[in-house]
C-alpha positions in Angstrom: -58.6 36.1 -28.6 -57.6 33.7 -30.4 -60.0 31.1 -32.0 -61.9 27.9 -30.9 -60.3 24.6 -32.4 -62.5 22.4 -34.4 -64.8 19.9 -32.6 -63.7 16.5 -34.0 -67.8 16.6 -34.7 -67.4 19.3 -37.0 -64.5 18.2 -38.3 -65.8 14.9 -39.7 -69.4 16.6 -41.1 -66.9 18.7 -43.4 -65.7 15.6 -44.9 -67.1 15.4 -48.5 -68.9 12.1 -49.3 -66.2 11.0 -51.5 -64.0 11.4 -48.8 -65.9 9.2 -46.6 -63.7 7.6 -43.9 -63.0 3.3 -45.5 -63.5 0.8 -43.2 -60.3 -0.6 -42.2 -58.8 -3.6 -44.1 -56.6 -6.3 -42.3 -53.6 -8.1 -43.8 -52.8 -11.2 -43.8 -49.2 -12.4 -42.8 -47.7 -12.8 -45.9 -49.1 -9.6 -46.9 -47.4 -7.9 -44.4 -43.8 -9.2 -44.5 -44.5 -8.9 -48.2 -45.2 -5.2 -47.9 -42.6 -4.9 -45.4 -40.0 -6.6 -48.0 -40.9 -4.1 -50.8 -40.6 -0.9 -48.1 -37.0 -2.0 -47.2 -36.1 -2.6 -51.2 -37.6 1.0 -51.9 -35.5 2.2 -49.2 -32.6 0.5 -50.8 -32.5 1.6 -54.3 -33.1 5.8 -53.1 -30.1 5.3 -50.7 -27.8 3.8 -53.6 -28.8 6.7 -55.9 -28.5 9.3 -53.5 -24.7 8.0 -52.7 -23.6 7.4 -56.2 -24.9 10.8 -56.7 -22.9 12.4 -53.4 -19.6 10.4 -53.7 -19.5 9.1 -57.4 -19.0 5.6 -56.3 -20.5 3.1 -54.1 -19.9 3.3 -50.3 -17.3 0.7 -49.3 -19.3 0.1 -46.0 -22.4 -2.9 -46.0 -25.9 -1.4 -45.3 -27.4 -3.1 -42.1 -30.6 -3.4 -43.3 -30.2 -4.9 -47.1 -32.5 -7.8 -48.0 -30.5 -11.0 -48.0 -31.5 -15.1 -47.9 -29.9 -14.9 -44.8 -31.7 -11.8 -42.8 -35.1 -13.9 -44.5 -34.1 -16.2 -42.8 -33.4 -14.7 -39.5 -36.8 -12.7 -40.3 -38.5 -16.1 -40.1 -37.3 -17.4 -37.1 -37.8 -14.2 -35.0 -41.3 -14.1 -36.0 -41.7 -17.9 -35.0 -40.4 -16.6 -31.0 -42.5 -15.8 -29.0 -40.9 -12.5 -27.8 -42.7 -9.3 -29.3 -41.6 -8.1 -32.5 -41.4 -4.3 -33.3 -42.4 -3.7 -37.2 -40.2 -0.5 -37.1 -40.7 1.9 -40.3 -37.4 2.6 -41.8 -38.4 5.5 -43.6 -38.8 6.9 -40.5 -34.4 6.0 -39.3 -33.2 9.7 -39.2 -29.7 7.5 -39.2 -30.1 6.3 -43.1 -28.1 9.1 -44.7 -26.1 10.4 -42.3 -22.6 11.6 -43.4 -19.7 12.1 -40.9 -17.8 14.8 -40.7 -14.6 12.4 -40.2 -14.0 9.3 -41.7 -11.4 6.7 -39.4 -9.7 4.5 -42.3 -10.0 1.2 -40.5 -7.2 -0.1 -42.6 -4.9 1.6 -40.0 -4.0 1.2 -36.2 -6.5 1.7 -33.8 -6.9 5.5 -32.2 -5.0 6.2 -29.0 -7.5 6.1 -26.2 -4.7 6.6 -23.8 -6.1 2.7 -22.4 -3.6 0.0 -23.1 -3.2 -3.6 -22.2 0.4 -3.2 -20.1 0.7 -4.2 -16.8 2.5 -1.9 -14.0 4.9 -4.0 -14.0 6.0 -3.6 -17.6 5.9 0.7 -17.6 8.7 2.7 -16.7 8.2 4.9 -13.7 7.9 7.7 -15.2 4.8 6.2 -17.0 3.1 5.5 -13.7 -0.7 7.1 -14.0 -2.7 7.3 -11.3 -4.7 4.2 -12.3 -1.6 1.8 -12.4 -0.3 2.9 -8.5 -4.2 2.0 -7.5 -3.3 -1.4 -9.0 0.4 -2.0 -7.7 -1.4 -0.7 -4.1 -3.9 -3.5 -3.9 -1.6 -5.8 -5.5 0.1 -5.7 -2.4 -2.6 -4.9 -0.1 -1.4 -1.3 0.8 -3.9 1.4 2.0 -2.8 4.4 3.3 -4.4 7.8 4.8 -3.1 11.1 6.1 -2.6 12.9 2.9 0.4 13.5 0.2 1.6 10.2 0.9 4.5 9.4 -1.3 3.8 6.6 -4.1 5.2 3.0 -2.9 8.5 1.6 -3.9 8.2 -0.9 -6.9 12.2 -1.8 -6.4 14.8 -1.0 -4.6 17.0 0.3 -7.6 13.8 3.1 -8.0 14.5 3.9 -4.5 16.0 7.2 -3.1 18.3 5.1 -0.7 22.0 5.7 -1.1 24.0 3.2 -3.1 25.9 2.1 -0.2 23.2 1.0 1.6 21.8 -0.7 -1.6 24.7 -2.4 -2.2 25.1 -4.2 1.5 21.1 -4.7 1.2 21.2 -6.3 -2.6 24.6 -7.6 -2.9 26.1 -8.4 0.5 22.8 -9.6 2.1 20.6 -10.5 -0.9 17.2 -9.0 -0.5 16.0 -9.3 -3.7 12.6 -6.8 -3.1 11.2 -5.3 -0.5 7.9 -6.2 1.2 4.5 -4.5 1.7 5.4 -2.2 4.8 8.9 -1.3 3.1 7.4 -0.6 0.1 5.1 1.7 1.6 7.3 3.1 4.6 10.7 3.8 3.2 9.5 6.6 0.8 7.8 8.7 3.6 10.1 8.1 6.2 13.4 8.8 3.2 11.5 12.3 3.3 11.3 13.2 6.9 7.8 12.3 7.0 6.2 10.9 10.5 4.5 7.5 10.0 2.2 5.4 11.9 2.7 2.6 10.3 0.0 -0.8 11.2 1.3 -4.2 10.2 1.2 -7.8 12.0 4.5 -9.5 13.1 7.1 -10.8 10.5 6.0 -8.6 7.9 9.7 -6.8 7.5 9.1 -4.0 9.3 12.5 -4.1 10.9 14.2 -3.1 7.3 11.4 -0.5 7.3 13.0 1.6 10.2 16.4 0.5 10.0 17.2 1.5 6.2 15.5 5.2 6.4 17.5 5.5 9.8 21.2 4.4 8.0 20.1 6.5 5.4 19.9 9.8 7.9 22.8 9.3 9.6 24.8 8.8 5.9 23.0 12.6 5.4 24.3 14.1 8.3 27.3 16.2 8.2 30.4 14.8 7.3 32.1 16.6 9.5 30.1 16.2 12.3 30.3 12.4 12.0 33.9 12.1 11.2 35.1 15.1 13.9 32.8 16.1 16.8 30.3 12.9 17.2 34.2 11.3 17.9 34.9 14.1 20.6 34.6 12.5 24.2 31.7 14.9 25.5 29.5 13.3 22.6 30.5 9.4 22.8 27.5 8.9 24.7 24.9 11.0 22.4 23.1 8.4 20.2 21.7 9.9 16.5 19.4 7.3 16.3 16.9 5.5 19.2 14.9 2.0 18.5 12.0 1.5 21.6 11.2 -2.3 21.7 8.8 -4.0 24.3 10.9 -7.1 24.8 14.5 -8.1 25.2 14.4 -10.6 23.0 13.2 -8.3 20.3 15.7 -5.4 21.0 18.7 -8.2 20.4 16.7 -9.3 17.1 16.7 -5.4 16.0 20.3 -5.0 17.0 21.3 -8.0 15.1 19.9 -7.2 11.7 20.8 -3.3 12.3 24.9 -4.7 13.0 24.9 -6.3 9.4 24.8 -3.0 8.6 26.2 -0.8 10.9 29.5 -3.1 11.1 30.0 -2.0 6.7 29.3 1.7 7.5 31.5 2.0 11.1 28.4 2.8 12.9 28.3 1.1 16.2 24.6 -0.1 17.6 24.2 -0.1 21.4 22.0 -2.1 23.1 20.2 -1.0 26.2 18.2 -4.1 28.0 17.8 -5.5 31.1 19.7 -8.5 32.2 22.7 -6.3 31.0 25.2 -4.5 33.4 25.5 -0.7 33.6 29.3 -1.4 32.9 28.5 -3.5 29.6 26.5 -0.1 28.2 29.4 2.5 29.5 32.2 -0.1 27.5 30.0 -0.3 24.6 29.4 3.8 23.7 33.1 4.4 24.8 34.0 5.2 21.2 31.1 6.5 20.1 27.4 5.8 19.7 25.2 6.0 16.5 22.4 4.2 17.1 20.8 2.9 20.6 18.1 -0.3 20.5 16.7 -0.5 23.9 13.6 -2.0 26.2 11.8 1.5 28.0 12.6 0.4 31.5 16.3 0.5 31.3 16.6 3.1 28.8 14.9 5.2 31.8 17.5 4.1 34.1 20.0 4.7 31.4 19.1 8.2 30.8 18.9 9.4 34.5 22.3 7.5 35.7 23.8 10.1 32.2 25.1 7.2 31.0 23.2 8.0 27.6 22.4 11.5 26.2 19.4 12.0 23.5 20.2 15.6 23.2 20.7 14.9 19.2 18.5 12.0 18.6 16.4 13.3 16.1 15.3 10.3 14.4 13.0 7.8 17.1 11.6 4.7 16.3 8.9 2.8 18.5 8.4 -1.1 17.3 5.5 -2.9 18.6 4.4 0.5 20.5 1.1 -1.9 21.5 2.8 -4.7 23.1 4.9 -1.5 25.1 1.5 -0.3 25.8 0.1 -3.5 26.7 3.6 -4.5 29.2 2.8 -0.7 31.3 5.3 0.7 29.6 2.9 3.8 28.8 4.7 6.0 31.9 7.9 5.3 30.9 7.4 5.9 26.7 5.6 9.8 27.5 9.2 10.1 29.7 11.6 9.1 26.8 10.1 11.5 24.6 10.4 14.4 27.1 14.2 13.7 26.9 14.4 13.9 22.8 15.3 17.5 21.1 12.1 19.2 19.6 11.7 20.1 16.4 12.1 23.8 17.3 15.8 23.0 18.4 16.5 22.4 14.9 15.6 25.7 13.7 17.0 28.0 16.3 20.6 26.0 16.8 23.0 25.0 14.3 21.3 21.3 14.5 19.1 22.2 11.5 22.2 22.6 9.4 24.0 19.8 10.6 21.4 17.0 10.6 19.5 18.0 7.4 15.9 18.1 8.5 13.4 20.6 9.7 11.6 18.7 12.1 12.2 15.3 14.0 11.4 11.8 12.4 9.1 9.6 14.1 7.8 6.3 13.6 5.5 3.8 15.4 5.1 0.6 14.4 2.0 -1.0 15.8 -0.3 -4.1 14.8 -3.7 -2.4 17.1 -4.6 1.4 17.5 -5.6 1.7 21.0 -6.5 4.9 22.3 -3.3 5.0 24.2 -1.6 4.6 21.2 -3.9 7.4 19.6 -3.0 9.8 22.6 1.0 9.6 21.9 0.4 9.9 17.9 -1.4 12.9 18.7 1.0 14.4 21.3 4.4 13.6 19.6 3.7 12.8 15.9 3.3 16.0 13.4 0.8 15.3 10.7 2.1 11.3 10.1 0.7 8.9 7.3 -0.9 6.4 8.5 -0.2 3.0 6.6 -2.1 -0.1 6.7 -0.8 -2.9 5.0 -2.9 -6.1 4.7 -6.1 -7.1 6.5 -4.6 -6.6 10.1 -6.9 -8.7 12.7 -7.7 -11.1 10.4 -6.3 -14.9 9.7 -3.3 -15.3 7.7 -3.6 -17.3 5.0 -0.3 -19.3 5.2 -1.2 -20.4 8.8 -3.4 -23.5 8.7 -5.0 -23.2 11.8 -6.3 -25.8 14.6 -7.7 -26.8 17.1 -8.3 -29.3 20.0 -11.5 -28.7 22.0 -11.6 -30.3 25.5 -15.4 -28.8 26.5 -15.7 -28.4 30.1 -13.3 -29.8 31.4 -10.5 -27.1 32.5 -7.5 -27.9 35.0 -5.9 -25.7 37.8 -2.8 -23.3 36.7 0.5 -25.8 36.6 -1.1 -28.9 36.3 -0.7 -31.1 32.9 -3.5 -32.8 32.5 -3.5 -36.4 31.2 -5.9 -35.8 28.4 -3.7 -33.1 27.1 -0.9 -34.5 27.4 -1.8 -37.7 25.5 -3.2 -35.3 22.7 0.1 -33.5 22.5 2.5 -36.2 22.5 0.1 -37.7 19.7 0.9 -34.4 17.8 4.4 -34.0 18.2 4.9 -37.4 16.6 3.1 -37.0 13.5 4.7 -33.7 12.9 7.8 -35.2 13.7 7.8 -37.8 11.2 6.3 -35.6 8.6 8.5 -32.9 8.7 12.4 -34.1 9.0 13.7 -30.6 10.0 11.0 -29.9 12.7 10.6 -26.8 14.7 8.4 -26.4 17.2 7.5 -23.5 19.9 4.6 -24.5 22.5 3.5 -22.0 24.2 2.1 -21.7 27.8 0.7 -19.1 30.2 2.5 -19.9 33.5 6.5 -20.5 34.1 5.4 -23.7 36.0 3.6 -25.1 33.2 6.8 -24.7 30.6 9.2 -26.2 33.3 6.4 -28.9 33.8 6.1 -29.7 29.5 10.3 -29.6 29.1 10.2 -32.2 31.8 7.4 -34.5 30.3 8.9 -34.0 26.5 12.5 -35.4 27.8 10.6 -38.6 29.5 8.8 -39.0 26.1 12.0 -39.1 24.0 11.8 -35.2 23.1 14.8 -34.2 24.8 15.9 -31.9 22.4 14.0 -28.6 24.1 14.6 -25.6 25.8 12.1 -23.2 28.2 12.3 -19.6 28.3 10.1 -17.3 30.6 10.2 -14.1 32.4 12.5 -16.1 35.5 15.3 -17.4 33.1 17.9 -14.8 33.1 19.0 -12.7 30.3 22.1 -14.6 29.7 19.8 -18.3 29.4 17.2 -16.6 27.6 19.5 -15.7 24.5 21.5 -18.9 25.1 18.1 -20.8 24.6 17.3 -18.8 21.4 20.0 -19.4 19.9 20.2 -23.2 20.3 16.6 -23.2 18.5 17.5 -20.8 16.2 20.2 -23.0 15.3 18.6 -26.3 15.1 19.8 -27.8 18.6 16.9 -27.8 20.3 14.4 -28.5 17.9 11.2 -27.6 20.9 10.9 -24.5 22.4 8.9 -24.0 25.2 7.6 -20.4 26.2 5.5 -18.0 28.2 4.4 -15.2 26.1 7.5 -13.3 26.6 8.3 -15.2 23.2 5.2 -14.1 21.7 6.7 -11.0 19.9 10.2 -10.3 18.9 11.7 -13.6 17.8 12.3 -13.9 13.9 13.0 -17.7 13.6 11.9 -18.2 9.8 11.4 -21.5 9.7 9.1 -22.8 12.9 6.7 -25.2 11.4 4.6 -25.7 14.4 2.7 -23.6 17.4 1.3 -25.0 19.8 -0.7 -23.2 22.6 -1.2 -26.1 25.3 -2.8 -23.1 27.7 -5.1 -20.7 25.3 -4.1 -17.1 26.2 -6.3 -14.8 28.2 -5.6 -11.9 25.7 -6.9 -12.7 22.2 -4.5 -10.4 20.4 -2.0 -12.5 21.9 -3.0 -15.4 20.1 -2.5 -13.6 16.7 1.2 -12.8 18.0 1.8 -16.4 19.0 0.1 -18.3 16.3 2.8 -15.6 13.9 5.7 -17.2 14.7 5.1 -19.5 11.8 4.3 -19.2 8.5 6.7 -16.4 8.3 8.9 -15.3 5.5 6.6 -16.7 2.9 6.8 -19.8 4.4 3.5 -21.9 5.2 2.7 -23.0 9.0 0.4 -24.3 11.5 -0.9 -23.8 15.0 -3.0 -26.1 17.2 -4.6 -24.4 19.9 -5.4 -26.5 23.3 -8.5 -25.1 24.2 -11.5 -25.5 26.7 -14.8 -23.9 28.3 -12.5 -22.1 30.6 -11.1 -20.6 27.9 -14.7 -18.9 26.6 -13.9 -15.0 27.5 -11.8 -15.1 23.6 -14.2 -17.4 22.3 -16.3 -14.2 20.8 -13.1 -12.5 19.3 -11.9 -16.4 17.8 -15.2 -16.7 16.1 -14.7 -13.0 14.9 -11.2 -13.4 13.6 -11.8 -16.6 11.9 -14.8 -15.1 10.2 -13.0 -12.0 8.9 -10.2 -14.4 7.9 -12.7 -16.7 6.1 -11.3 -19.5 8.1 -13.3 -21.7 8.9 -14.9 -22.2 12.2 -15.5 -25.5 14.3 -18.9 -26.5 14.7 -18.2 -26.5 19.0 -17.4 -22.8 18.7 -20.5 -21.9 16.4 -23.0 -23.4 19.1 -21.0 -22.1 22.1 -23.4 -20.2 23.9 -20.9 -17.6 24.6 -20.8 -17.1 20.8 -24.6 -16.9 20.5 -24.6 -13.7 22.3 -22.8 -12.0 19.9 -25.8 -9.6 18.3 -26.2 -8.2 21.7 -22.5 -7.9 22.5 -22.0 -5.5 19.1 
């Protein structure tokens, strides 16, 4: 066993009487730092002898702790704080002489930490680390899921696009650099990757289908294209299909694809309604590349044989929510039965001819509803999902407004005085602020848009033009254009204007009649403050109007717009807890 330790009773009797334990003797202040002086000094002169003896000469580097008037002086005032003081021992600085191994001569240029100071911006691509894409994402508000989705584009010179193509796009039609949803959607969609891609209205996503599509077709095989896509049993099979909801849409699609289809001899067909049989059999009678067409009379198209998709492998649905949203949901799951599979490609000579292993797909879409979910899943292998901005929320170039009427809420067709006064007062102002005026007003009923042109020419606005879902085709483009072109300088509208008309410079919305689907306030409200350009909306906007008031308050939260004080009390906003 192992013995006992010593009491500390024991311990003290064996303590001889010369040894006697001293009473404890207290210093005074200056005794201390005095004591405390001499320690450090000590310390001093036993580290310069022990380097003069190690190195022969005096280190180059200062000592941290040596006594000067000026650390007295700092001595002085710390002990006249009031914060605690430590009184460490030096001797006990296991730090004092300690030699490195390595010495860095900080004469010469900092170490490589593999850190530096330069932007993205200013690196080559090859220089690209993993860091600097997280950067040039966010920079540009691009998030993305899905996995190995390609890196952005940073120009279009870095891009895999043919020089053709780059040369109508730069030269010819001078887009200097490509926007968020190009940037993100062109590299995938260049590699034969399926996308989903989510973006609002007038974010460029038109270029984003149309230059990976051009880009196909210029990979196909020459012969093919110059030989037997001519041959008269094939005039009528288009290589490339665009779905859009609207008409007026499908002619804005057809119109930017033709700046480029008209350089590269590739005809663009469009499919609509409004449009006679006869005008789509004249139009593919030498040949079709690409078709742009609304789902109903694509349908109608397909089963008449005036169009064949039996070597469409590249398909493109724009604004697949508003399709959803119209009922075309029927008639989109039938378009895609009538599209080659991706297994066509590998047991025909298609796979050798057109390039690709599997079909391209892409959705564009500004909501994921679960219809929308239910098509990705069924036709779309493994696509990238892109997200580009904060979709939902308030733009920040749209300064947005509104005039609150509280209860008061008239029957569907009727102008109400009120409003009327309140419209007429803001139709002025912007007029006279704003030289080159344009101006869409948007209401929910045909009646009420024939009602407004009719007031506005009585008031001196004569300069407008109404479009609903009664105007035919022919009017309905003829009234675009003449806004478009600065004739008419009002537009008035149902909500078949909402979507698919690119007019970059409206400076005003209107909505006299709020719309009874919020997301369709987004769309209208995104007819300004397009391209860059800044905007505003005023929204008309009563108690009878309280089923969007939740989703308005929601929005302009998310947006960190702010809200009107009439919309914060509404008690249809107060609910809102209980409602999430």
């Amino acid at each position: 066993m192992s013995k006992r330790p010593i009491s500390v009773d024991e311990l003290i009797g064996k303590i001889q009487p010369t040894q006697a334990l001293s009473k404890p003797k207290f210093l005074s202040k200056q005794e201390r730092q005095k004591l405390s002086l001499q320690r450090n000094q000590d310390i001093q002169d036993k580290k310069r002898q022990q380097t003069v003896i190690n190195n022969g000469t005096k280190r180059r580097y200062s000592n941290p702790i040596e006594v000067t008037s000026e650390s007295k002086n700092i001595r002085k005032k710390l002990k006249k704080g009031k914060n605690f003081n430590f009184d460490w021992d030096e001797e006990e600085d296991t730090s004092l002489n300690y030699q490195p191994l390595v010495r860095y001569d900080t004469s010469a240029n900092p170490p490589e930490l593999g850190l530096t100071d330069k932007h993205w911006s200013e690196k080559q691509l090859e220089e690209m680390t993993t860091r600097d894409w997280r950067i040039f994402k966010e920079d540009y508000n691009i998030t993305s899921k899905g996995g190995d989705i390609d890196n952005p584009l940073r120009s279009w010179a870095e891009s895999k696009l043919p020089t053709k193509l780059l040369n109508i796009l730069i030269k010819d039609l001078d887009y200097d650099s490509p926007t968020p949803i190009q940037r993100a959607s062109i590299p995938l969609a260049l590699n034969a990757r399926d996308i989903v891609g989510i973006a609002e209205t007038g974010s460029g996503k038109t270029l984003a289908f149309l230059l990976p599509l051009f880009s196909y077709i210029l990979s196909v095989d020459s012969n093919y294209l110059s030989y037997e896509h001519q041959q008269e049993s094939n005039f009528n099979k288009p290589l490339g299909l665009i779905l859009a909801p609207t008409r007026e849409l499908a002619l804005q699609i057809t119109k930017e694809a033709k700046l480029f289809g008209d350089k590269l001899n590739m005809n663009v067909v469009t499919i609509i309604g409004g449009h006679q049989y006869e005008e789509t059999v004249h139009s593919v009678r030498d040949g079709v590349h690409i078709v742009v067409a609304t789902p109903g009379r694509l349908i109608d198209s397909l089963e008449r044989g005036i169009i064949n998709l039996s070597k469409c492998y590249f398909f493109t649905m724009d604004e697949a929510d508003k399709m959803i949203d119209m009922g075309f949901e029927k008639s989109l799951q039938s378009i895609l039965t009538y599209l080659p599979t991706s297994e066509e490609l590998q047991t025909t000579m298609d796979g050798r001819i057109f390039n690709i292993k599997k079909r391209i797909t892409l959705m564009f879409t500004a909501t994921i509803s679960p219809p929308i979910e239910k098509i990705t899943k069924n036709y779309l292998i493994k696509p990238g999902y892109l997200f580009i901005g904060n979709v939902g929320e308030a733009v920040d170039n749209i300064n947005q407004q509104f005039e609150y009427f509280g209860s008061q809420h008239t029957s569907d067709g009727i102008l109400d005085p009120k409003k009327m006064d309140k419209l007429f007062s803001i139709l002025r102002f912007h007029k006279d602020q704003n030289r080159n005026y344009s101006i869409i007003i948007f209401a929910n009923f045909k009646k009420t848009c024939e009602e407004l042109s009719f007031e506005l020419g009585r008031k001196g606005f004569s300069e407008n033009t109404v479009i609903h879902g009664s105007k035919s085709q022919e009017a309905r483009e003829r009234a675009i254009e003449s806004f478009r072109e600065g004739k008419d300088r009002i537009l008035i509208a149902t909500d078949v204007a909402a979507r698919g008309i690119d007019i970059p410079n409206v400076s005003l919305v209107v909505n006299y009649q709020m719309t009874k689907k919020f997301d369709e306030y987004i769309h209208r409200i995104g007819r300004t403050g397009r391209a860059g350009n800044k905007g505003t909306s005023c929204t008309f906007i009563d108690d009878g109007d309280s089923e969007v008031f939740l989703d308005l308050k929601k929005f302009l939260n998310k947006g960190n717009k702010k809200c009107p004080e009439w919309l914060l009390k509404h008690a249809s906003t107060q609910s809102q807890i209980l409602r999430d």
